[in-house]
N, C-alpha and C positions, 0 to 999 in steps of 0.2 A: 233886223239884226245885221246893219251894214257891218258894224264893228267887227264884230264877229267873223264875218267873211274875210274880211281885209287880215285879219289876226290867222287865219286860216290860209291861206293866200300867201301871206309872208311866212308863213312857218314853211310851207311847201318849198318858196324858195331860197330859206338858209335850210334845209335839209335836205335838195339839192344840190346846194354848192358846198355843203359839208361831206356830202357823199365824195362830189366831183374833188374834194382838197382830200379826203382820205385817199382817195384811189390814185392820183397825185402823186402823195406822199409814199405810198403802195409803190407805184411806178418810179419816184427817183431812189427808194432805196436797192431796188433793184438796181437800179445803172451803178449808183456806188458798188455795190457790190460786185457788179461787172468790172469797173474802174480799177478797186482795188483786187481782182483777179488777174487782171491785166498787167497791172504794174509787178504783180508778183513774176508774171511768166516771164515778163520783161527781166526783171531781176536776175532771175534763172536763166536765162540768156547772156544777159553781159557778164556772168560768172563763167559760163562755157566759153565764150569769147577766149575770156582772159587767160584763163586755163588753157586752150587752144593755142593763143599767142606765146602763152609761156613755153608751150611745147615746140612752137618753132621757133623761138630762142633757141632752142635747148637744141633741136637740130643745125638751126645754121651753122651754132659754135661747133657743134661735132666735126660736120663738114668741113669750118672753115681748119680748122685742127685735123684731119683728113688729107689736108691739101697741102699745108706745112710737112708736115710730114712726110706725104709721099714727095712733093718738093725737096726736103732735104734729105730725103734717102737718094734723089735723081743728082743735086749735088755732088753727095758723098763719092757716090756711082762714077761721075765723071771724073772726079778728083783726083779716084784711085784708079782709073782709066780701064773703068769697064763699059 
């Protein structure tokens, strides 16, 4: 029953390399998964960024308006020769 063997034989090794492709496939949907966990945090990141940049926007103009100001109050001051 050479036939036989050989038919035995082969089955052993596509049930083998189907295992080895399920566990594969097992294994890369985990890294997507990782992937697109990643790119979220990333996301979540360049949003605090921007939010953060906008706040020092928001500061410098205060400052720079701080600085007018007490400037033209130093001005004023001298003007009226205090």
């Amino acid at each position: 029953m050479p036939g036989y063997t050989k038919v035995v034989a082969d089955f052993e090794v596509f049930s083998h390399s189907y295992h080895k492709a399920r566990s594969d496939l097992a294994s890369l949907s985990i890294d997507c998964k990782n992937i697109k966990e990643t790119g979220e945090r990333f996301r979540e990141s360049a949003r605090a960024l921007r939010l953060a940049a906008d706040k020092v926007d928001v500061a410098i103009s205060q400052l720079q308006k701080a600085d007018l100001v007490a400037m033209a109050r130093m001005l004023m001051g001298a003007s009226l020769g205090r």
